[in-house]
C-alpha positions in Angstrom: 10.3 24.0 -24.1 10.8 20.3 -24.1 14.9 21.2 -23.6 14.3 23.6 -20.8 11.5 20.3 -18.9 14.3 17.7 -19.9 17.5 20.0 -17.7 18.2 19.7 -14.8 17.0 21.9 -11.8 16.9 22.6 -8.6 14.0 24.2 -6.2 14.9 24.8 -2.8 13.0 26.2 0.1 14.9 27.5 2.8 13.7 25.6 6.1 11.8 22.1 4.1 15.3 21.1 2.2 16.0 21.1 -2.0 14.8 18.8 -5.0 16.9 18.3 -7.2 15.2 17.6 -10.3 16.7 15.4 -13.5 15.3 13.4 -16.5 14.1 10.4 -15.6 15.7 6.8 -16.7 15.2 6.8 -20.8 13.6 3.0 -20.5 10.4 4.8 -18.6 9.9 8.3 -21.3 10.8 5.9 -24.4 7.8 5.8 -26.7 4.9 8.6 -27.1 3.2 10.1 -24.2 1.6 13.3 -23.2 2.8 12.8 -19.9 5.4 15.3 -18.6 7.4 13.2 -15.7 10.5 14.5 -13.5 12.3 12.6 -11.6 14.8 13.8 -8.6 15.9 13.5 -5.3 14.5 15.3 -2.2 17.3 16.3 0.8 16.4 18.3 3.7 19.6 17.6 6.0 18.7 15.2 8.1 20.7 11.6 8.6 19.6 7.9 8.8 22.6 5.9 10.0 25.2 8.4 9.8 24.3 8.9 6.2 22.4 11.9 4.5 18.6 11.0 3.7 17.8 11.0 0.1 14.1 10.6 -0.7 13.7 9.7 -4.3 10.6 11.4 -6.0 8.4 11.4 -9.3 6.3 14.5 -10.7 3.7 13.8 -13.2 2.6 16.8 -14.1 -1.1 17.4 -15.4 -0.2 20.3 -17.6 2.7 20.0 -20.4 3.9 23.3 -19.7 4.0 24.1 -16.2 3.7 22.2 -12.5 -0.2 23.3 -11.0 -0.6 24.6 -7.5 -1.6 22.0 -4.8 -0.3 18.9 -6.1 -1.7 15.2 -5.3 0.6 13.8 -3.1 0.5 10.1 -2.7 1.6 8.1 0.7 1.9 4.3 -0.1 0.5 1.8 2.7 2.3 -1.5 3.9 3.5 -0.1 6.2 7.0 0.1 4.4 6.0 0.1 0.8 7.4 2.2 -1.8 5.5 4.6 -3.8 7.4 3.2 -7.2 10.3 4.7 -8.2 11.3 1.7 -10.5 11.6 2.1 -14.0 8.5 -1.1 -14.4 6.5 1.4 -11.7 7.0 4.6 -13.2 5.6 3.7 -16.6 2.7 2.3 -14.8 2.0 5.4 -12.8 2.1 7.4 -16.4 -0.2 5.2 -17.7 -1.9 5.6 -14.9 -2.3 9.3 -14.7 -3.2 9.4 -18.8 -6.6 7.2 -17.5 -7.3 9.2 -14.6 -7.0 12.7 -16.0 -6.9 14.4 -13.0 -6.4 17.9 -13.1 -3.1 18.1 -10.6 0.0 17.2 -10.7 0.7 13.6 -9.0 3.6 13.3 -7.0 5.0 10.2 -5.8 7.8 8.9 -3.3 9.6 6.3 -2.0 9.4 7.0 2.0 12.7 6.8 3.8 14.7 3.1 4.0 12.5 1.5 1.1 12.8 1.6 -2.8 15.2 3.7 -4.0 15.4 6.2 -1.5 18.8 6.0 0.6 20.3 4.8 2.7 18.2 2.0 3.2 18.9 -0.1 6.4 18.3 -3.7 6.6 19.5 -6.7 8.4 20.2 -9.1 5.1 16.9 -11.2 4.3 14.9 -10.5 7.2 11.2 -10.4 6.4 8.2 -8.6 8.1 7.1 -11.8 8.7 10.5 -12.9 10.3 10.5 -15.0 13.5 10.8 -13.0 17.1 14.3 -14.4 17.6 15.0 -12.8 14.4 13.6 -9.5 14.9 15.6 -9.2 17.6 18.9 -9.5 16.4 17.9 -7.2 13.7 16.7 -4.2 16.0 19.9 -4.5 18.0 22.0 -4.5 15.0 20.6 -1.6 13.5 20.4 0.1 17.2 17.2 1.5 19.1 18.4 5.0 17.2 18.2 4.0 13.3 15.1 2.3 14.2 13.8 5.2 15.8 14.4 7.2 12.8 12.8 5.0 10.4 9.2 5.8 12.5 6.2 7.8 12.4 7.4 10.7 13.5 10.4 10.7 11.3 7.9 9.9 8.1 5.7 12.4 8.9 8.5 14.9 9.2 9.8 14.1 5.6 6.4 14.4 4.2 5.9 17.9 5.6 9.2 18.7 4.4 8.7 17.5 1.0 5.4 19.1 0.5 6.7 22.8 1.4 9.9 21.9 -0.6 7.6 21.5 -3.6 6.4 25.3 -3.2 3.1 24.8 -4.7 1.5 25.3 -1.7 -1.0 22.9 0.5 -1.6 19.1 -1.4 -4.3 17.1 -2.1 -2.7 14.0 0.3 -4.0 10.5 -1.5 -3.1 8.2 1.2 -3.7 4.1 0.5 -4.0 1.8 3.2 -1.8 2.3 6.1 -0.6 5.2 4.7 -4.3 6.9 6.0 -2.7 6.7 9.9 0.3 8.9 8.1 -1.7 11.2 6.4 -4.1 11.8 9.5 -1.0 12.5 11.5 0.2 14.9 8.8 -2.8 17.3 8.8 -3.4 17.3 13.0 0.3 18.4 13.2 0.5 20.8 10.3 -3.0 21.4 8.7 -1.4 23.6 6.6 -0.2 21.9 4.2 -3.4 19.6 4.0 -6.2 21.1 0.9 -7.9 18.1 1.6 -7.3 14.2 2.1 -8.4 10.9 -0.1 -8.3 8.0 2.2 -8.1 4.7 -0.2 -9.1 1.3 1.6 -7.6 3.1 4.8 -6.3 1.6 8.1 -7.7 3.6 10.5 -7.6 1.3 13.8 -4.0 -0.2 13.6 -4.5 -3.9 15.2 -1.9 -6.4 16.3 -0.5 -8.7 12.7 -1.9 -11.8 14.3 -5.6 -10.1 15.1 -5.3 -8.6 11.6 -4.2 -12.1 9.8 -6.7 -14.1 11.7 -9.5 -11.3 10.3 -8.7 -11.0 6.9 -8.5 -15.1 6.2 -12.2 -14.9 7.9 -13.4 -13.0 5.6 -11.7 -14.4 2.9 -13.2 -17.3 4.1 -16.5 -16.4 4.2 -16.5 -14.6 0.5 -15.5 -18.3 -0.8 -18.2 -20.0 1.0 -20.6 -17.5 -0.6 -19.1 -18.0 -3.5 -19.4 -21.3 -4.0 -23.5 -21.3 -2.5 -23.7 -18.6 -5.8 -23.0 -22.1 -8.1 -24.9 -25.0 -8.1 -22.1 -26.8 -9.5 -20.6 -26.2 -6.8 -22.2 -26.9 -4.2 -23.0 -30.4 -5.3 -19.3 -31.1 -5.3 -18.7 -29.5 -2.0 -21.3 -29.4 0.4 -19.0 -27.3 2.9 -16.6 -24.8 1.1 -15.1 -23.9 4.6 -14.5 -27.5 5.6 -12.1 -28.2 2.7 -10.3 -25.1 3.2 -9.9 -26.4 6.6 -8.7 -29.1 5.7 -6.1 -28.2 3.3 -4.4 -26.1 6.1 -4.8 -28.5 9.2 -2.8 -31.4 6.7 0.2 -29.2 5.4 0.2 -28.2 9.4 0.7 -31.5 10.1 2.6 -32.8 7.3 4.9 -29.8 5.7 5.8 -30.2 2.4 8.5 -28.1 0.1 7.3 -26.5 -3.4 9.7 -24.6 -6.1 8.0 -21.7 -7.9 9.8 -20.4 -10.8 9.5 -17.3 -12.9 11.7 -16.2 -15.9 14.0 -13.9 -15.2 14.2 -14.4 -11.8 15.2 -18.0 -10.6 13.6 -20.3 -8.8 12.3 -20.1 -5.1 11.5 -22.7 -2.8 8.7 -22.1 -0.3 7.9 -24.4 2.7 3.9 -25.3 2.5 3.3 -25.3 5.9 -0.6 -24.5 7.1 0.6 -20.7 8.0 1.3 -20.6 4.0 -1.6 -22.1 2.5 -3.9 -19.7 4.9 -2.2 -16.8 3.2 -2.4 -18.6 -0.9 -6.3 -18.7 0.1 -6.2 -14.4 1.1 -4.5 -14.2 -2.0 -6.9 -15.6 -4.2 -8.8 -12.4 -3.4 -6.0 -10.0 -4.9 -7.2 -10.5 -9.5 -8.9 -13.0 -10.5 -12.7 -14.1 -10.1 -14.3 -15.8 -6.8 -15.3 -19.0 -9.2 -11.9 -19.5 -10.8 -10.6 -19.4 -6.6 -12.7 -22.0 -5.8 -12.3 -24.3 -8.4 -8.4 -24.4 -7.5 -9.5 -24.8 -3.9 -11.7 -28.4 -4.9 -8.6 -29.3 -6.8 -6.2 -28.8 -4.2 -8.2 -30.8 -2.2 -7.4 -34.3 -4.5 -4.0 -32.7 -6.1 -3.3 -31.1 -3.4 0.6 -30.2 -3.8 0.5 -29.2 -7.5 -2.6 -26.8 -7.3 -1.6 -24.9 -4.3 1.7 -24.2 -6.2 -0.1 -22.4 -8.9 -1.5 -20.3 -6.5 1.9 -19.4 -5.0 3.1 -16.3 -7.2 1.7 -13.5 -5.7 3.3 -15.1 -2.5 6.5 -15.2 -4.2 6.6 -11.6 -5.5 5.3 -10.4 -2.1 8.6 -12.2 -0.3 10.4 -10.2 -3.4 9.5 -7.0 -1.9 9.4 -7.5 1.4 13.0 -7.9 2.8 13.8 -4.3 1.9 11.1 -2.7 4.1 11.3 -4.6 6.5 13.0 -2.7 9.7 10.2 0.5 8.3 7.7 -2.2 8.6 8.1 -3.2 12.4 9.0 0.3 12.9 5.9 1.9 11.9 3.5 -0.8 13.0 5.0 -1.3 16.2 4.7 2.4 17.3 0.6 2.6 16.3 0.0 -0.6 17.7 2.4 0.1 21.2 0.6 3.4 21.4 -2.7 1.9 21.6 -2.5 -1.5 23.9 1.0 -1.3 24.1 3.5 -4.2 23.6 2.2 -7.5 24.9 4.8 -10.2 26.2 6.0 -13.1 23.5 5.0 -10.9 20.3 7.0 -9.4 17.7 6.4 -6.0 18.8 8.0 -7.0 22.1 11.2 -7.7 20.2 11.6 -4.3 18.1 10.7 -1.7 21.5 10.6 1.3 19.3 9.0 4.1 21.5 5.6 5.3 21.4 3.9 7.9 19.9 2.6 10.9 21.5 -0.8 11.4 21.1 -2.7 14.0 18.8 -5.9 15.8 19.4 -8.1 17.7 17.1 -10.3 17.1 14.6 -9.3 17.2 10.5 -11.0 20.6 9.0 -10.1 19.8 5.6 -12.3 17.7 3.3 -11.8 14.3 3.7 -12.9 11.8 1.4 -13.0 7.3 2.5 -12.9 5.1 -0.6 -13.9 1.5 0.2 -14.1 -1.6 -1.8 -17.0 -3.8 -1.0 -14.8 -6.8 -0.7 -11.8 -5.4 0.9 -10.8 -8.1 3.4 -7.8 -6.0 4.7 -9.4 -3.3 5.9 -13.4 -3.8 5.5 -16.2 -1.8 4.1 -18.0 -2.1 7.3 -15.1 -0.4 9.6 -15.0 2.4 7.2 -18.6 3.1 7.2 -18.9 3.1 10.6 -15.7 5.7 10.7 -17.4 8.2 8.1 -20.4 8.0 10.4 -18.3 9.1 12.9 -17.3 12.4 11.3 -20.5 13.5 10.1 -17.9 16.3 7.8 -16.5 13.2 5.8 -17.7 11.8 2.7 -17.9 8.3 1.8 -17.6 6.2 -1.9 -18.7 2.8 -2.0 -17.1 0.9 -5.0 -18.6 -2.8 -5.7 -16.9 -5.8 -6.4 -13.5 -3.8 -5.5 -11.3 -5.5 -2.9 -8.3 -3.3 -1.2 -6.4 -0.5 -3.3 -9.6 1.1 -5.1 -8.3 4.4 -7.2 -5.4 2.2 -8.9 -8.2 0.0 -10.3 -11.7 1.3 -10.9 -12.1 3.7 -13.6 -15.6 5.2 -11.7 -14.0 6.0 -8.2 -10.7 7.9 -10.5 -13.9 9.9 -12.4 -15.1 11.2 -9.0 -12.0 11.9 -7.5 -11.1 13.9 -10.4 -14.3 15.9 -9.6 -13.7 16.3 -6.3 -9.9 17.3 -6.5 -11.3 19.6 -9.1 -13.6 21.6 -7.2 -11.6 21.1 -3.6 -13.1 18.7 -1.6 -16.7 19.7 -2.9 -19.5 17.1 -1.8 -19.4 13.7 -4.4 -22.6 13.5 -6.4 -21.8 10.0 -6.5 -21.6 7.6 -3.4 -21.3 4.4 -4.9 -19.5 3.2 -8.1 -21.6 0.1 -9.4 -20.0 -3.3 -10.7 -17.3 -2.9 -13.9 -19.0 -2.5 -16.8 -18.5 -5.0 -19.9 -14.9 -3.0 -21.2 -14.4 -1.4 -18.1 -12.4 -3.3 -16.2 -11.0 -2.8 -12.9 -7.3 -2.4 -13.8 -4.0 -3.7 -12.6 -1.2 -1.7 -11.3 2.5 -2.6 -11.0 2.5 -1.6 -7.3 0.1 -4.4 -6.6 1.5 -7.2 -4.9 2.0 -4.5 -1.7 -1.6 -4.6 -1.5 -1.4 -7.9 -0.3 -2.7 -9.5 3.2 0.1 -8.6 6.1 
């Protein structure tokens, strides 16, 4: 049996396109599991660039023996993020699916031109948070054509694709962050293949990047400042939280300075501390780590200023890692939700990549659909998503506290209840809030999660 998982196979499906299935890289099997992974490559025909599309895909399957009917299919946010293909990713999404126990298989991907699906356009280092003048250059490099194809539309195409490809009939689509605008699109085009939908810490009102930066650091904000009233320590030392933080940023706007972040084996970066940078160090102080430890690097930054907010700049660094791959799916995806709703005001980034925009959708989602929220998401807040399930009275809702942005990857609770509700498709949640981590059961990192990081 093992010989006959381990070959090499091929399923194909007439009008989706064909995986190719083959054992997957030894360094992420090695060592005992009773995980049953496949690894392959998913080809339906179509081109990016004048090259064929290769989407590269991972099957963990929930029973030794045998793939189940109506799979979990996961859609990573960013936009532009890869599912995690990697070998460091892959064993984390095994020992991830050992702890959640669900009873489907999970399927991941790498959507087309990121990870290690190909061909993979990009313009050399450019970033999603590159400059206009550079975003320019880039989209007319690549051409208005290979940055059309990088889109919604296209995205959406491959994940209908895939999921009849599979042959295991309609999926369970877990879709995280801005992946949720994906996923929605999905099921009003081709409800079909939809069983039912879990929307984790979902984007569900694309915004301009500037509106959504300027959002996210006030809430981040405002969580410190309450943070710091929590301590009496605290306060005595700072009477106003929010005016040191303040502070910090107006004097690296005026007065730049350069830091050097290293970390073995990759070499050393150097990162320009500028008052656009330290806003983002103090949004990622939100992403591990406890509110108290935050702000006591905050007071220290404030009298050694330089030397603290370096310490804080490695979840900036592995971010920038990431980012330059995605980048041209990035502008394309964001560009096309945002254009579509205000469209594409004069002197912003959008402006510069003029991808089209999308044409609308109407309907409502019949399939169950579940919201996950964090309580302290500051990307996309618990509020918003309340308000949205109250909106569709047919959606259920599960509150998970002291959870920021990314919830089923690290609370053990909210993976318990999906398992239930994948289990019984889509049946109403007896639970509808997931209290704080218990003493040994603690919300969990993931390999995956610098992506969740402010954008």
């Amino acid at each position: 049996m093992a010989l006959l998982l381990m070959a090499t196979t091929t399923v194909a499906a007439a009008s989706s396109g064909t995986v190719h299935w083959r054992p997957c890289p030894p360094a992420v099997t090695d060592g005992y599991s009773a995980a049953v992974m496949r690894c392959g490559a998913f080809e339906q025909g179509e081109s990016l660039d004048g090259k064929p599309v290769r989407i590269r895909i991972t099957r963990l399957q929930a029973r030794p023996d045998r793939p189940t009917p109506h799979p979990i299919v996961y859609v990573p946010g960013g936009p532009g993020d890869p599912g995690g293909q990697r070998p460091q990713a892959l064993q984390a999404w095994r020992r991830f699916q050992q702890r959640a126990g669900w009873p489907r298989d999970l399927v991941i991907f790498d959507p087309r031109g990121t990870g290690l699906s190909t061909p993979r356009p990009s313009c050399g280092q450019v970033k999603p948070e590159a400059g206009k003048d550079e975003l320019a250059a880039c989209f007319h490099a690549l051409g208005a054509d290979t940055v059309g194809d990088l889109g919604v539309d296209a995205q959406v195409a491959d994940l209908h694709r895939l999921i009849a490809a599979l042959g295991q009939g309609s999926a369970t689509v877990w879709a995280e962050s801005y992946g949720a605008l994906i996923a929605r699109r999905l099921a009003l085009r081709h409800p079909d293949d939809v069983q039912a939908m879990i929307l984790d810490s979902p984007v569900l009102h694309p915004k301009p990047l500037a509106r959504r930066r300027a959002a996210a650091f006030r809430r981040r904000r405002q969580q410190l400042i309450a943070g710091c009233r929590a301590h009496l320590q605290c306060r005595l030392t700072a009477p106003s939280l929010g005016a040191v933080i303040d502070g910090l940023i107006a004097a690296r706007r005026r007065d730049p300075t350069v830091i050097s972040w290293a970390r073995p084996p990759y070499r050393a970066r150097t990162i320009e501390l500028n008052g656009a940078v330290v806003r983002t160090l103090v949004m990622l102080t939100g992403y591990g780590g406890r509110d108290d430890a935050a702000v006591r690097r905050i007071l220290r930054a404030a009298m050694t200023e330089r030397a603290v907010l370096a310490s804080l700049a490695g979840p900036l660094v592995a971010l920038a890692r990431r980012k330059h791959r995605t980048a041209p799916v990035y502008w394309s995806t964001r560009c096309q939700f945002t254009r579509t709703r205000s469209g594409a005001k004069p002197d912003t980034p959008c402006a510069r990549w003029p991808v089209a925009p999308l044409a609308a959708t109407a309907g409502n989602i019949a399939v169950p659909v579940l919201v996950i929220s964090g309580e302290r998401d500051i990307l996309t807040p618990h509020d918003v998503a309340i308000r949205a399930v109250l909106a569709h009275p047919q959606w259920q809702f599960l509150s998970v506290a002291e959870t920021g942005h990314g919830v089923l990857k690290r609370d053990p609770c909210a993976r318990r209840a999906i398992s239930r509700f994948v289990a019984s498709g889509g049946a109403w949640l007896d639970t509808l809030r997931c209290p704080p981590a218990l003493a040994g059961d603690k919300p969990e990192r993931h390999a995956n999660d610098a992506a969740r990081a402010p954008r």
